[in-house]
N, C-alpha and C positions, 0 to 999 in steps of 0.2 A: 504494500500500500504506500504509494508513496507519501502522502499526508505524515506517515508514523517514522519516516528520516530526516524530514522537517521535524517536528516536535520531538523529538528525540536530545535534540539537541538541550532541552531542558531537563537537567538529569533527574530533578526529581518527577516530573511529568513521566520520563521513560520508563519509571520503576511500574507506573500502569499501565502503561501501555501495550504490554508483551502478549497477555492472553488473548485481546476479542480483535475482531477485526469489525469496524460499521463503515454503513453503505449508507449513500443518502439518497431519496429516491423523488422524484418530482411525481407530485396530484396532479389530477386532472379536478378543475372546479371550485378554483380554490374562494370565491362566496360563498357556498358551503362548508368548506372547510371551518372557515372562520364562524361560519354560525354555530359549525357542532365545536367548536372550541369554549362558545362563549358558554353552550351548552353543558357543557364537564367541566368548567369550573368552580373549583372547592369540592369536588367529588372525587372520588375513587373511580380511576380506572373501569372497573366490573360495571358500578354505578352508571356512568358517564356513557358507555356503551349501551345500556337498556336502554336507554335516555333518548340516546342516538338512534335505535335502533326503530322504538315505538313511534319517533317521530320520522324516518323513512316508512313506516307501516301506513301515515296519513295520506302515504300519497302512492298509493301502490307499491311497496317497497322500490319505488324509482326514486331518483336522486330531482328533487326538485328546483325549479327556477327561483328567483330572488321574487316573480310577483306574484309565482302561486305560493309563498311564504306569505306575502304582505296579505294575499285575500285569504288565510287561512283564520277563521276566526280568535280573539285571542281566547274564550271558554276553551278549545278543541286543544292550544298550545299549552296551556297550564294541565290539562287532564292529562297531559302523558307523565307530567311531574317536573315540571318548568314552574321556577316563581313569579312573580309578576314581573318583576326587574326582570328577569331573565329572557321572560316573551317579549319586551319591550327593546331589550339590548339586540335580540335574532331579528327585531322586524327593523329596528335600527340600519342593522347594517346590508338587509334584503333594501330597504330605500334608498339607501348609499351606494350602493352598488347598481342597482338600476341610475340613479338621477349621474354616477360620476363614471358612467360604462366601462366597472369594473369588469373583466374577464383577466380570464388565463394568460392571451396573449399579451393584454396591454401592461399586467403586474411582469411579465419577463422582461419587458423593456427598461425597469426601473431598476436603480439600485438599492441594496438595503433601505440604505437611510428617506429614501424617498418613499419609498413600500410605509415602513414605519410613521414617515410624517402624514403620509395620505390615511393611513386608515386608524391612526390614533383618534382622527379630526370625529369618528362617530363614538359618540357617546355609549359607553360600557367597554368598551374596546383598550386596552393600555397597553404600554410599551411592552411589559412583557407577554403578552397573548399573540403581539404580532413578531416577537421575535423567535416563539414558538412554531407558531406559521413559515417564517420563513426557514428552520431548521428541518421540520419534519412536512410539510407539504410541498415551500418551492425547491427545496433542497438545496439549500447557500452553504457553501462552504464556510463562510469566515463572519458569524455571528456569534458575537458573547453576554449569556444572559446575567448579568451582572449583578443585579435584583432578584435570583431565585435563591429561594432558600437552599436547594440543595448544592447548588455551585456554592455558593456562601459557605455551607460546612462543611465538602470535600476542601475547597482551599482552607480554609479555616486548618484541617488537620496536615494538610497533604505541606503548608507553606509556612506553620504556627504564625497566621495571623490573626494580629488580635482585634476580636468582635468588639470591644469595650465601643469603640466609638465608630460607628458605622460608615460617617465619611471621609473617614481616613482608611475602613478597610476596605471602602469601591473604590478610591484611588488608589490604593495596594492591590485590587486585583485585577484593574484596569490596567495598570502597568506590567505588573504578569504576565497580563494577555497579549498584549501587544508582539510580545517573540512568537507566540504562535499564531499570528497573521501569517497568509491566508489560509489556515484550515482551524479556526477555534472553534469552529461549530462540533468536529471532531473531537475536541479539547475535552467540550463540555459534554459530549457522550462518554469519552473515558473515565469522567471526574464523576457521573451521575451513578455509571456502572459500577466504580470503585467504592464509593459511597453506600450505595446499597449493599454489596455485596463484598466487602473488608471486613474483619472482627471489628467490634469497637472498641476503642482504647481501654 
């Protein structure tokens, strides 16, 4: 892989790097994407899936357009076990994406930072939801979620940096991340993996 001869070069990075190998893979659809994101947030996994799965059920298990979301009533979007913020955040970003003709092909023209500043601008939507987007749906090599907790405490253990005062340790891991431009998205798969699945101290 070559991403893992780049970052390598960070020796404490390279001590996890050795057993997995990840692939990054581009969605097709990605306004859906973001709705079922906004959908699994603060849930579990298993949760987040039912969620997701009951709400492709509304619509013939097919993958829906952004304005048969907005005609879909909101009673019909809470029953599947959506909160009211939540139905309002999905139908948010189905009117956003129609009124700013969001698609597939016109998000590959952007770059990160401009992906991020477009679709922060819909309310429920935050920097981190759209940096996950662009890890696991458009497949960016070189995003660092800087704000998630569990990057926060794989470096936290991996760098012994100290959490005491928060923004001194985003610019401690800001600076970090910088040697593993272009591939940090990879970074932060190795850091999530090792985090989960390391003893803990």
């Amino acid at each position: 892989m070559p991403y893992k001869q780049h970052l390598s070069k960070d020796k404490k990075l390279a001590k996890i790097l050795e057993t997995e190998h990840h692939q990054l893979e581009m969605k097709k659809n990605i306004p859906l994407r973001l709705m079922a994101s906004i959908m699994g947030q603060q849930l579990s996994t298993k949760v987040a899936k039912v969620i997701y799965h009951r709400f492709l059920d509304l619509y013939g298990k097919k993958e829906p357009k952004p304005q048969q979301v907005i005609d879909t009533p909101h009673e019909t979007l809470r029953a599947i076990g959506l909160s009211n913020a939540k139905v309002q955040y999905v139908k948010n970003v189905a009117a956003f994406c129609i009124e700013h003709k969001i698609n597939d092909k016109k998000l590959a023209t952007l770059s990160n930072e401009e992906i991020i500043d477009l679709l922060t601008q819909i309310k429920g939507v935050g920097k981190w939801t759209v940096e996950m987007l662009l890890m696991f749906s458009l497949g960016r090599e070189d995003v660092f979620a800087v704000d998630d907790l569990g990057i926060q405490q794989a470096m936290e253990r991996l760098y012994n940096i100290d959490t005491s005062n928060k923004k001194l340790m985003k610019e401690k891991m800001l600076q970090q991340s910088q040697k593993w431009s272009p591939y940090r998205t990879y970074a932060c798969l190795h850091l999530w993996s090792w985090k989960d699945n390391s003893p803990k101290p």
